[in-house]
LUMDREN-829012 format. One record per residue (C-alpha): x, y, z; residue number from 1. Coordinates in steps of 0.05 Angstrom, whole numbers, plus 32768, in hexadecimal, padded with zeros to 4 digits. Each point is the difference from the previous one (the first is absolute). Example, Ala and Ser with C-alpha at 12.3 -4.5 7.8 and 13.67 -1.06 7.14 Angstrom:
<pts>
<u: 80F6&v: 7FA6&w: 809C&num: 1>
<u: 801B&v: 8045&w: 7FF3&num: 2>
</pts>
This chain:
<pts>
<u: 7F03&v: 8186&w: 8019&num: 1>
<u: 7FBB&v: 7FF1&w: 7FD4&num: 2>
<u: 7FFA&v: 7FC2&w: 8030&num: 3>
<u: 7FF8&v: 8030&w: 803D&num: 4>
<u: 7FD0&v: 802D&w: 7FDC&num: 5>
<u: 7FD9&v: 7FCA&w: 7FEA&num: 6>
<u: 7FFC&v: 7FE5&w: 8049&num: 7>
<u: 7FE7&v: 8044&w: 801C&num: 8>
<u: 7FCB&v: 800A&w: 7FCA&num: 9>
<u: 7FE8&v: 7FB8&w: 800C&num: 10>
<u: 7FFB&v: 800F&w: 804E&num: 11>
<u: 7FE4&v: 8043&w: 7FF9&num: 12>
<u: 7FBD&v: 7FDA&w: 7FCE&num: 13>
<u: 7FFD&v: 7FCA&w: 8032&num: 14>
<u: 7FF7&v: 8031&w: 8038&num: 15>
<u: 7FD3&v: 802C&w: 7FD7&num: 16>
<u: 7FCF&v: 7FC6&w: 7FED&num: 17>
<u: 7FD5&v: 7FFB&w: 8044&num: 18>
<u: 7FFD&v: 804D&w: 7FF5&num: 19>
<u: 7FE7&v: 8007&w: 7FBF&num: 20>
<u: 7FDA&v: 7FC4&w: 800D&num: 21>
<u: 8014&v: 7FD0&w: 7FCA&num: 22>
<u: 8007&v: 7FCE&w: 8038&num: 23>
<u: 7FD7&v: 7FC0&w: 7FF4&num: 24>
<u: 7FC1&v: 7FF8&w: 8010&num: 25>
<u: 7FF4&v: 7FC1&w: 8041&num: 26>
<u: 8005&v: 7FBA&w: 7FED&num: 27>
<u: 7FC2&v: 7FEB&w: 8018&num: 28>
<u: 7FCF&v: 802E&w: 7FC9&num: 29>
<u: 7FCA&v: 800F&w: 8034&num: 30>
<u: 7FE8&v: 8042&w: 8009&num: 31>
<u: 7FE2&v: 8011&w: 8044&num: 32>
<u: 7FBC&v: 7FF7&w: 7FF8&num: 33>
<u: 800F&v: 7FB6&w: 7FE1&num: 34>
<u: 8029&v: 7FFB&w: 803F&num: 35>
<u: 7FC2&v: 8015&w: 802C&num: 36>
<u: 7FCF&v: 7FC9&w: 7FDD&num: 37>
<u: 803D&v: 7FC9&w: 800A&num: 38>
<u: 8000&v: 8018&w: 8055&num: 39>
<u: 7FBB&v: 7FFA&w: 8004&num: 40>
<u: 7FEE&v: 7FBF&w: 7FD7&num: 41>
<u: 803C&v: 7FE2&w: 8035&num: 42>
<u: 7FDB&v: 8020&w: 8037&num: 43>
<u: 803A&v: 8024&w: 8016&num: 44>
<u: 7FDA&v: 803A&w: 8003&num: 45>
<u: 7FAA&v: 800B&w: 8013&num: 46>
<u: 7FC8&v: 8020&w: 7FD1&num: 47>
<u: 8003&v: 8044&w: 8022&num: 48>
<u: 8054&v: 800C&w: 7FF4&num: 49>
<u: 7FF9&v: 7FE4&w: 7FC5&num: 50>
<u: 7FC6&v: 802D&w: 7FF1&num: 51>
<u: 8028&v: 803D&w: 8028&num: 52>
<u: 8041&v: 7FF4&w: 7FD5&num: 53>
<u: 7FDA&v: 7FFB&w: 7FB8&num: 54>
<u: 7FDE&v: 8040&w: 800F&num: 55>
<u: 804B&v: 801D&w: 800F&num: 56>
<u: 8015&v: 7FE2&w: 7FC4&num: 57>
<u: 7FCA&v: 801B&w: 7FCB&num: 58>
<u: 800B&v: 8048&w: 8017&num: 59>
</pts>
């Protein structure tokens, strides 16, 4: 009987996690704006959306 209790409690904080937000954080480490700079140096993106999406960023 503790072996079913222990099962629901374990499913019920797995669940929870992405709620509370003790979910981990992505793989990769980049925030956004280190994100932008990478898209642009690759030329993925031009000056003016990278300059548009910085601005967006900053606020």
């Amino acid at each position: 009987m503790w072996i079913l209790w222990i099962i629901l409690l374990v499913v019920i904080i797995y669940m929870l996690k992405d709620v509370v937000g003790f979910s981990k954080p992505s793989s990769s480490g980049e925030d956004a704006l280190e994100i932008l700079k990478r898209r642009y140096a690759q030329g993925e993106i031009d000056e003016v959306e990278y300059k548009r999406r910085k601005l967006e960023l900053e606020k």
